[in-house]
Structure formats: C-alpha cells, structure tokens
VOLUM-796615 format. One line per 5 residues: number of its first residue (from 0); their letters; for each residue x, y, z of N, C-alpha, C. Coordinates in steps of 0.1 Angstrom, whole numbers. Atoms other than C-alpha are relative to their C-alpha. Layout:
BEGIN
NUM	a	X,Y,Z,X,Y,Z,X,Y,Z  ...;
***
This chain:
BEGIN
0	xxxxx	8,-9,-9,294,-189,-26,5,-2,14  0,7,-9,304,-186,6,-7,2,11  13,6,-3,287,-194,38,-6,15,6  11,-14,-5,278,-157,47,-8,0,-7  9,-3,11,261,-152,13,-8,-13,-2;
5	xxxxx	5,8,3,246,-183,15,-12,2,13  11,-2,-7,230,-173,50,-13,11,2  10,-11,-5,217,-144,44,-17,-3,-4  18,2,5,175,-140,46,0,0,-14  12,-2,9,150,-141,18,-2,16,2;
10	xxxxx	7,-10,1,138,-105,8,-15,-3,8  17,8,-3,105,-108,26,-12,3,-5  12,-1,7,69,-106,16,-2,14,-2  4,-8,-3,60,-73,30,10,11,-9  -14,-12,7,95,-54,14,-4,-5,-16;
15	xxxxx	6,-1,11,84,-70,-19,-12,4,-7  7,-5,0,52,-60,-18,-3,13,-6  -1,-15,4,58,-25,-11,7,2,-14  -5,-3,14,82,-25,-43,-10,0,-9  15,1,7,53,-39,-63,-9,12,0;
20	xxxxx	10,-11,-3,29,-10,-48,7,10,-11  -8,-10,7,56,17,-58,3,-3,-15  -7,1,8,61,1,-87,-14,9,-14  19,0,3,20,2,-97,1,16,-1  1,-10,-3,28,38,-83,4,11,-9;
25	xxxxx	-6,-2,8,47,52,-104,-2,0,-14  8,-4,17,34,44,-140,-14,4,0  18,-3,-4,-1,52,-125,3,20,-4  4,-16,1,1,91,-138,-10,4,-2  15,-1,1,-28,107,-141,-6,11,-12;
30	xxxxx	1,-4,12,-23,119,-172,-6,-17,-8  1,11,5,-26,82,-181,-15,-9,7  9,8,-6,-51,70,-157,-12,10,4  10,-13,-4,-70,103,-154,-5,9,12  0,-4,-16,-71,106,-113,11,-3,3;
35	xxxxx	-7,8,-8,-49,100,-88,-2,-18,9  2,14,-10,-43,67,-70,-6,-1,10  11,-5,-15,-63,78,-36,-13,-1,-6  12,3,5,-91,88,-54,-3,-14,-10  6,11,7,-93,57,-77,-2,-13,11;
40	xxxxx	6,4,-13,-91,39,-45,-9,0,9  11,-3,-7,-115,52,-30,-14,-1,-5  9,3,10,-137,48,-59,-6,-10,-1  0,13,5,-133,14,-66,-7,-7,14  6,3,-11,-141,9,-26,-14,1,2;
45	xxxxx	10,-3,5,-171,26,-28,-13,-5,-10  10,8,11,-185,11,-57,-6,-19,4  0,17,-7,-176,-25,-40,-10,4,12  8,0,-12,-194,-10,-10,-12,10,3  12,-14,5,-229,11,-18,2,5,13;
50	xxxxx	2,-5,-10,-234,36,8,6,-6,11  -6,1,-7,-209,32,25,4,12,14  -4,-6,-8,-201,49,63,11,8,-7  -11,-9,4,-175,80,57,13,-6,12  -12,5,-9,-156,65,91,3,-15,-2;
55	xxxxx	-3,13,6,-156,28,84,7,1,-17  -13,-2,10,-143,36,46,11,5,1  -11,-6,-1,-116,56,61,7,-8,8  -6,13,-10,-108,27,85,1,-11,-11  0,9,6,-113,1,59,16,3,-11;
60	xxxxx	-12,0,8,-86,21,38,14,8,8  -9,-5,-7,-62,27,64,3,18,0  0,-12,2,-67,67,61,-4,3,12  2,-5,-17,-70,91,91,-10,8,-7  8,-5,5,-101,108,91,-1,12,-9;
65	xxxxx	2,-17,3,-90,145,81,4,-7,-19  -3,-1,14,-72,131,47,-13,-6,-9  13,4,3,-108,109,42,-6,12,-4  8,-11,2,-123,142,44,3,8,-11  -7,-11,13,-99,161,17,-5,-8,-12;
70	xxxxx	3,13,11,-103,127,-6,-13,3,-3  13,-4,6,-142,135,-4,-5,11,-6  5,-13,4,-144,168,-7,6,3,-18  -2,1,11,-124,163,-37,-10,-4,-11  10,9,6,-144,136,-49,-14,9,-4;
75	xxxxx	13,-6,-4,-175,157,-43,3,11,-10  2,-4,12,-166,183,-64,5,0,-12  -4,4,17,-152,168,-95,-20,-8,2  12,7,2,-195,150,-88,8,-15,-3  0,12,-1,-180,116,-82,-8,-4,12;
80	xxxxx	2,7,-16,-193,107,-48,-15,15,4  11,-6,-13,-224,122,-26,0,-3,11  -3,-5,-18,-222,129,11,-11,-2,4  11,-5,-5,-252,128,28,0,-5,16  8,3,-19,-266,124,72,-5,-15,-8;
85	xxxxx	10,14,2,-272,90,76,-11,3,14  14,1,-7,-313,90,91,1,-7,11  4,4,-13,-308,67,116,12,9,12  -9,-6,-10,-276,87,131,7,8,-7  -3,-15,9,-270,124,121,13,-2,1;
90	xxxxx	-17,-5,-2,-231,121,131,1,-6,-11  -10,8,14,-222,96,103,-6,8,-15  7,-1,10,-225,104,69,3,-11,-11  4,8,11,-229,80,41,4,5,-13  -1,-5,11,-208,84,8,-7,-11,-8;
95	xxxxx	7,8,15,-224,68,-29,8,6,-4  -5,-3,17,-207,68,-60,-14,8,-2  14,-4,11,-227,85,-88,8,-1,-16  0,7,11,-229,74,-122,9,8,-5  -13,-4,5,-200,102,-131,9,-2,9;
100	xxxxx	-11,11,-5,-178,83,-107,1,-13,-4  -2,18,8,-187,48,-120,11,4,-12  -3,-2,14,-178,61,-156,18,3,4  -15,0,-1,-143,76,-144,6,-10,8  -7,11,-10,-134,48,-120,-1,-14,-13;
105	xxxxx	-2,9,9,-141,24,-152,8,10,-11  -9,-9,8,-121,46,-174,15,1,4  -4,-2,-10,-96,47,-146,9,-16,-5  -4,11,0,-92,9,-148,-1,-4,-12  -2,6,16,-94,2,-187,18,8,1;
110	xxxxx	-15,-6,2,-60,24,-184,8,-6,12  -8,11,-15,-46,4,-149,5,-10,-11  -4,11,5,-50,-25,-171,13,-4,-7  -11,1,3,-22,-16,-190,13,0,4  -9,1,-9,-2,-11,-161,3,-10,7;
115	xxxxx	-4,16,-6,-9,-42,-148,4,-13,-10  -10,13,11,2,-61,-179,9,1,2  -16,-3,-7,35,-45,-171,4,-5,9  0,2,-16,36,-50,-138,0,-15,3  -1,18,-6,28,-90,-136,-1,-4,-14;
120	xxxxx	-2,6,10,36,-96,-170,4,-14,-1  -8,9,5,54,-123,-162,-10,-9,10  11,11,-10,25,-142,-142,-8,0,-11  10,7,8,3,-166,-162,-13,9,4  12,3,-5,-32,-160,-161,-4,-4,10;
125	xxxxx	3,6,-10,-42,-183,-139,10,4,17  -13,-13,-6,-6,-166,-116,-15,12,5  8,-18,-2,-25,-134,-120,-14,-3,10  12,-1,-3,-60,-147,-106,4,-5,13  -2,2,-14,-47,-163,-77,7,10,7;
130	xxxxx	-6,-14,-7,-27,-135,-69,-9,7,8  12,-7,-4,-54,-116,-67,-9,-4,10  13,8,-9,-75,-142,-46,4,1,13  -11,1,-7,-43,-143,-22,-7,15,5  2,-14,0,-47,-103,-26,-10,5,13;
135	xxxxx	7,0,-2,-81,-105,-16,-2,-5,16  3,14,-12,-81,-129,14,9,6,8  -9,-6,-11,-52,-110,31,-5,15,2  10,-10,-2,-75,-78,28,-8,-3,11  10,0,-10,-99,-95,47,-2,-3,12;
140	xxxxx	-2,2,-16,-84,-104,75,11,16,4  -11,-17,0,-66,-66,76,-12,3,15  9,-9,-12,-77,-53,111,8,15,1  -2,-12,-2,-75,-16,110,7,3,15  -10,-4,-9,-44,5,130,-8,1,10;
145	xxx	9,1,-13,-72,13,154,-8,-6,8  6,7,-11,-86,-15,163,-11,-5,-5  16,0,6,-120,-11,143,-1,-17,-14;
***
C-alpha cells in the first residue's frame, strides 16, 4: 500500500449516513409500504407527539413551512391527521393523528420492518438497539436550520 492510500480519510459519519438514508429510500415504495416516506414521517412524529403545533413539527422535521402545508393537506385528505385553531392562539394550528392514521402508520411500519432487516442485517440485535439509541440522542440535540 502505499503512503498516499494509506493517508487518505475515513469516509465520514454524515456521507455514510446519507447512503444509509438513500439506501432505506429506495426499497421504501409505496407499493410496499403503502405511503410515501414524508408522510410516514410525519406520522410517526405525530403520533410520538399528540397535538402537536403545525410550525414546531415543521421545524422539528427540518421542512419549510409551505411543503408542511402540502404534507398536511395531503394527510388531511386521505383522513390521517386533523388541523384545527389552537384556543389559546388562533394563528397556530394543532395537527392529531386519527385512528385511520395510527392504523396506516402501523401498517406502514410492519412493512419498514422488512426493510430494515435488509438494511442493518448485519447488526446484532443488541447493534440494532443501540443504533437506534445513538439515533435517538443525536435527534435530540438537532437544533433546527432556523434557529428554533
């Protein structure tokens, strides 16, 4: 080997990642998984977060507000999601799941599942949960492009 090929970097985290993402991306059809990837996203947020603000879930999932807006209006009429004025402050509104979004967002993820066997097949169990924990914990220090 010599000493060029020996100095070059590591692929880094973030470039491996994204492959991962695309990779998730890609066998995710929606012939197979029944929605798109956005909306099951948005789902699964949702459900993690009842009544949730419509501008904070669009900041939480790095979305600009207008594509938030198409995502719900979507959502809204396949009857996944409800919109409503939040009472204390007419500007915001407040999305909920509804129980024919639970149903396809678990439907959604019985069919992921097999995409994610693929996908980190080669991680243990125990691999897989930390992953995830990892996953989880670098989510929650995510500070939104704007600041919020």
């Amino acid at each position: 080997m010599s000493a060029r090929a020996a100095a070059r970097p590591v692929t880094g985290t973030i470039v491996l990642l994204t492959r991962l993402a695309r990779a998730v991306f890609l066998r995710s059809s929606v012939d197979l998984v029944g929605m798109n990837l956005r909306n099951m996203v948005v789902l699964a947020y949702l459900r993690d977060h009842p009544s949730a603000s419509q501008q904070v879930m669009t900041e939480q999932l790095s979305m600009d507000s207008n594509t938030g807006v198409l995502v719900l209006n979507d959502l809204e009429d396949l009857e996944y999601v409800e919109r409503r004025r939040d009472p204390a402050d007419r500007r915001r509104h407040i999305v909920d799941l509804t129980d024919a979004g639970l149903e396809a967002l678990e439907h959604a993820e019985v069919a992921q599942g097999s995409i994610e066997d693929e996908i980190l097949g080669g991680l243990s169990v125990s691999e897989r949960a930390e992953f995830r924990r990892l996953l989880v914990k670098a989510l929650e220090g995510q500070v939104s492009p704007g600041g919020a």
